[in-house]
DODO-808081 format. One line per field, with one value per residue (C-alpha): x, y, z; residue number from 1. Coordinates in steps of 0.2 Angstrom, whole numbers. Example, Ala and Ser with C-alpha at 12.3 -4.5 7.8 and 13.67 -1.06 7.14 Angstrom:
# residues 2
px	62,68
py	-22,-5
pz	39,36
nr	1,2
This chain:
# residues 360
px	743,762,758,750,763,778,766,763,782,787,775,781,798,794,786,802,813,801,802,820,825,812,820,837,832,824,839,851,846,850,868,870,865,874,889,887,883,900,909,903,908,925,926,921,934,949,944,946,963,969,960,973,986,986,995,1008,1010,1014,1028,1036,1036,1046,1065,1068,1084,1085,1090,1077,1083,1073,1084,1069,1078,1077,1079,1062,1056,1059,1042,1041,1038,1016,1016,1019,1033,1046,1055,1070,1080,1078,1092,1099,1109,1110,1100,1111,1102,1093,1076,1062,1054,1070,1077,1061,1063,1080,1074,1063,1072,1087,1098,1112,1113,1133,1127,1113,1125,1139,1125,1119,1139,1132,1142,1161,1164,1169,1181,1189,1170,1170,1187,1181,1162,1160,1171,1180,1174,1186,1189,1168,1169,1156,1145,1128,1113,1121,1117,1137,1133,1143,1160,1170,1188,1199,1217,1226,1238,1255,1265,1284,1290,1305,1322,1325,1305,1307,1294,1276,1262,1241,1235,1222,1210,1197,1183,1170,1158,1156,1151,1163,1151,1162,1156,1170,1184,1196,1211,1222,1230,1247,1250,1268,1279,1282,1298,1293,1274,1280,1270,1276,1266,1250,1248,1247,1253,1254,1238,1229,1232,1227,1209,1210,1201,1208,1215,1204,1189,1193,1199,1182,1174,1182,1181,1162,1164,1173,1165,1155,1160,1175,1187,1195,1213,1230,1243,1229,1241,1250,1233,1225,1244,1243,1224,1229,1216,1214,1201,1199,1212,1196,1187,1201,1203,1223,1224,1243,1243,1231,1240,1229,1237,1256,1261,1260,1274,1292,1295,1284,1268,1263,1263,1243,1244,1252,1237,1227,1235,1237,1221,1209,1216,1217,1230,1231,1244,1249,1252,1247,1239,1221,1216,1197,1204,1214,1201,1191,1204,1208,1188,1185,1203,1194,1177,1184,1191,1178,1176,1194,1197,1182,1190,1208,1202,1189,1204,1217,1206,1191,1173,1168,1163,1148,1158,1170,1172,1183,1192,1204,1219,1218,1233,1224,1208,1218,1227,1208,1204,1214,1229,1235,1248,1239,1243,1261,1254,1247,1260,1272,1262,1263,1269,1284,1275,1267,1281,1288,1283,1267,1272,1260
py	-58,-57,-48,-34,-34,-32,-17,-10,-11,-2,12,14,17,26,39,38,41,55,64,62,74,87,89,92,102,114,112,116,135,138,130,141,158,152,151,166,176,168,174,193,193,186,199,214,209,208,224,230,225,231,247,247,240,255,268,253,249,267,266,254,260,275,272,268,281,267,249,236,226,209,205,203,211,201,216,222,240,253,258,277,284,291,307,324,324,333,346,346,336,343,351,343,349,364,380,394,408,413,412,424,413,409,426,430,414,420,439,431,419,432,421,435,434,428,414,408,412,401,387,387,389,403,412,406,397,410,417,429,435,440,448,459,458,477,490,501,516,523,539,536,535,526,518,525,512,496,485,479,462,452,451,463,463,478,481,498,506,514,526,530,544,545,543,534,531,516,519,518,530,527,533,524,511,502,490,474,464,445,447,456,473,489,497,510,516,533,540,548,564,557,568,568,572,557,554,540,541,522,526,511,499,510,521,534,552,569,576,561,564,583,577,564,564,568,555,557,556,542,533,538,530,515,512,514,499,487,487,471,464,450,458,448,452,450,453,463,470,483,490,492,500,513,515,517,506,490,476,458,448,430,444,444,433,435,424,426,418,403,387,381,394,391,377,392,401,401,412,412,418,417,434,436,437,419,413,421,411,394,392,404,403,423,432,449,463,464,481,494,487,488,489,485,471,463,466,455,440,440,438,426,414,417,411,396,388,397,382,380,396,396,379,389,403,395,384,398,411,400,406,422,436,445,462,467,483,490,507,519,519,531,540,545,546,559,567,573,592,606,612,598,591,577,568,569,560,546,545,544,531,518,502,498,483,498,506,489,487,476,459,460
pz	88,86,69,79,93,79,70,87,90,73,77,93,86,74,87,98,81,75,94,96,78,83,99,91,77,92,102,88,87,105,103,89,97,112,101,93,108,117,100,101,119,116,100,110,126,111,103,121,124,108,112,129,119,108,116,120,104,99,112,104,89,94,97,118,124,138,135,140,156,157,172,190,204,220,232,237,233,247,255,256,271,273,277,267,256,257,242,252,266,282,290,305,319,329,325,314,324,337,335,342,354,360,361,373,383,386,391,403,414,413,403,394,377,378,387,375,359,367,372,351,348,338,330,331,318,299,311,294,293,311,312,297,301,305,296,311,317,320,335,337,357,362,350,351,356,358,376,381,388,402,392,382,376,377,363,366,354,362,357,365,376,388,382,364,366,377,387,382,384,378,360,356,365,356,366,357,366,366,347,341,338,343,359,360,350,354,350,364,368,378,394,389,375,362,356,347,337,331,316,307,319,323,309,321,319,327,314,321,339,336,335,350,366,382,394,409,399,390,408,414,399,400,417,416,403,413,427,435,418,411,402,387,381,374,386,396,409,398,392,412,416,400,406,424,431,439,436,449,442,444,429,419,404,394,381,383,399,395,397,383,370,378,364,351,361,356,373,388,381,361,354,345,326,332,339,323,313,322,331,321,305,299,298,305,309,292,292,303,318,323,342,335,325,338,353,340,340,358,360,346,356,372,363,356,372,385,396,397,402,417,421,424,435,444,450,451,460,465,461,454,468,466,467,453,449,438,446,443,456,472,463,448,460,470,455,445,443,450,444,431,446,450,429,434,453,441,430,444,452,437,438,432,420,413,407,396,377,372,363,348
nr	1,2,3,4,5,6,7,8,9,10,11,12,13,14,15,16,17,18,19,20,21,22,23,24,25,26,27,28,29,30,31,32,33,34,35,36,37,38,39,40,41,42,43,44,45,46,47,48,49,50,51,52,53,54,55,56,57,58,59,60,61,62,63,64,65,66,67,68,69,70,71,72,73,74,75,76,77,78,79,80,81,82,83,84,85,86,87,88,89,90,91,92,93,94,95,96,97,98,99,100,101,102,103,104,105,106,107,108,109,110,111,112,113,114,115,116,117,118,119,120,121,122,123,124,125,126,127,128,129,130,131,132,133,134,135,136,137,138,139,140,141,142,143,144,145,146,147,148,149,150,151,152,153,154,155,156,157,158,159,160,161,162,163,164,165,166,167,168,169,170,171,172,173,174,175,176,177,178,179,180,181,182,183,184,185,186,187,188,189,190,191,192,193,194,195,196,197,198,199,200,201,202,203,204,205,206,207,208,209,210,211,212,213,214,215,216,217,218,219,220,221,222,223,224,225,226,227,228,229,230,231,232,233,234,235,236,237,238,239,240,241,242,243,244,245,246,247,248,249,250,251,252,253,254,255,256,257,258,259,260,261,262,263,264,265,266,267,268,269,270,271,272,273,274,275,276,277,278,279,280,281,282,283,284,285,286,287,288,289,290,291,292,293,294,295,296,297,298,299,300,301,302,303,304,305,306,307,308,309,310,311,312,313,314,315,316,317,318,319,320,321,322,323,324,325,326,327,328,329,330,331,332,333,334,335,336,337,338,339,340,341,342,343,344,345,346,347,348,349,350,351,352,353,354,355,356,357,358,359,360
């Protein structure tokens, strides 16, 4: 009985031994081609990175014009902003012009083109480029299609008569408006004899004055300019007095009386190629004179300190009326037409201050 137990026993292990290689030597093939299937995945994922690595590797074969920095910054990278990008930076800052809409804004709520220039401080600021902006017309009258707006600046040019040519007498009148554009420009024919054509400040002379206009209708013009409008000058009193013709002192802007410009002034008022130079910057009247040129720079001085000015008259003669016309006086009123005695009756009736020198 045990005899057959220990067989029985041997046989049995024997079995178990037999069972236990044929399970291994089935499982061994599977390992195997799991092996090899792990190995081709891992050799085709490194032929991969060297496939990316290639154009790398060329890279550094070619000399770097750049060192390498290995230093890591801390500071974070600026985000850019969404949106479309921009070729240029955008221009801040008031607008350089006018532009159309605006223009037709303007038109149709009545707002002058002065006004909307001096909001956009158009304009004012290359004031050589303005004094010389437009070449003079010169003896033109009035220029043809231009709209004068609510401020215009007027220069005259003088020539002497009376004794020693003392006293001063109208050859040449020139007007601009707030821009600077000439709106009128003549020479004229003096009612009396010169005795002094003052050619070395003027550049006037008798071949010149033979193609002038007459006085009375270059009054008439000029008259026709100034009214209902500001009128901007140098000294402006002289040129009204040559003109025979008044203007409302509140519409009157002299940048020789302006207590803004008085620092300037060795005397009591600063003469004008002064002010050029100190507050503008160009330099004028260096040689013969131009009435266009200086009608210019007494516009552009009022231009610079406009709010100053209004701040002046409006306390000196309170607001502006609604009525200010410019008009001849009733001498040269009385004087017109018939037989040429009523220019002696105006130029008997000129003032005094009319008679004096302007300080250039």
């Amino acid at each position: 009985m045990a005899q057959d137990l220990s067989s029985n026993w041997k046989k049995l292990q024997a079995k178990i031994k037999a069972e236990s290689t044929t399970t291994s030597s089935t499982s061994a093939p599977k390992t195997v081609a799991k092996r090899k299937a792990e190995d081709g995945q891992t050799s085709h994922s490194h032929s991969k990175r060297q496939k990316l690595q290639k154009p790398f590797k060329q890279q550094e074969g070619k000399p770097s014009s750049k060192p390498t920095n290995h230093k890591v910054s801390n500071k974070p990278t600026p985000k850019k902003p969404m949106g479309i990008t921009q070729s240029s930076a955008i221009a801040k800052g008031p607008p350089t012009t006018i532009t159309p809409s605006l223009a037709l804004w303007a038109e149709d709520n009545d707002v002058s083109p002065e006004d909307l220039a001096e909001a956009y401080n158009l304009g004012a600021k290359h004031n050589a480029s303005l004094v010389a902006a437009e070449k003079p017309r010169v003896n033109e009258g009035l220029a043809p299609g231009i709209e004068v707006g609510k401020y215009v600046a007027l220069d005259c040019e003088m020539v002497g008569v009376g004794p020693e040519g003392r006293e001063s007498a109208l050859a040449r009148v020139s007007i601009v408006d707030f821009h600077g554009r000439q709106v009128y420009d003549s020479f004229v024919r003096p009612r009396e004899r010169v005795t002094d054509w003052r050619t070395h400040i003027t550049g006037i002379t008798p071949r010149i004055i033979a193609t002038a206009r007459e006085f009375d209708e270059v009054q008439a013009a000029v008259a026709d300019l100034l009214k209902n409008r500001i009128v901007v000058g140098h000294d402006i009193r002289h040129d009204l007095a040559a003109l025979q013709l008044s203007h409302p002192s509140g519409q009157i802007r002299d940048t020789a009386r302006f207590a803004g410009y008085r620092q300037y002034g060795h005397g009591p008022k600063p003469a004008l190629r002064v002010l050029a130079r100190e507050v503008l910057g160009v330099e004028i009247q260096t040689g013969h004179h131009s009435s266009i040129e200086d009608a210019r720079v007494a516009m552009l001085l009022f231009r610079r300190k406009k709010s100053d000015f209004d701040v002046q008259h409006a306390s000196r003669y309170g607001l502006a009326t609604e009525k200010t016309a410019a008009s001849e006086t009733a001498a040269v009123n009385g004087g017109r037409g018939g037989d040429g005695g009523g220019g002696n009756k105006g130029q008997a009736t000129k003032s005094k201050k009319g008679k004096k020198k302007k300080k250039h």
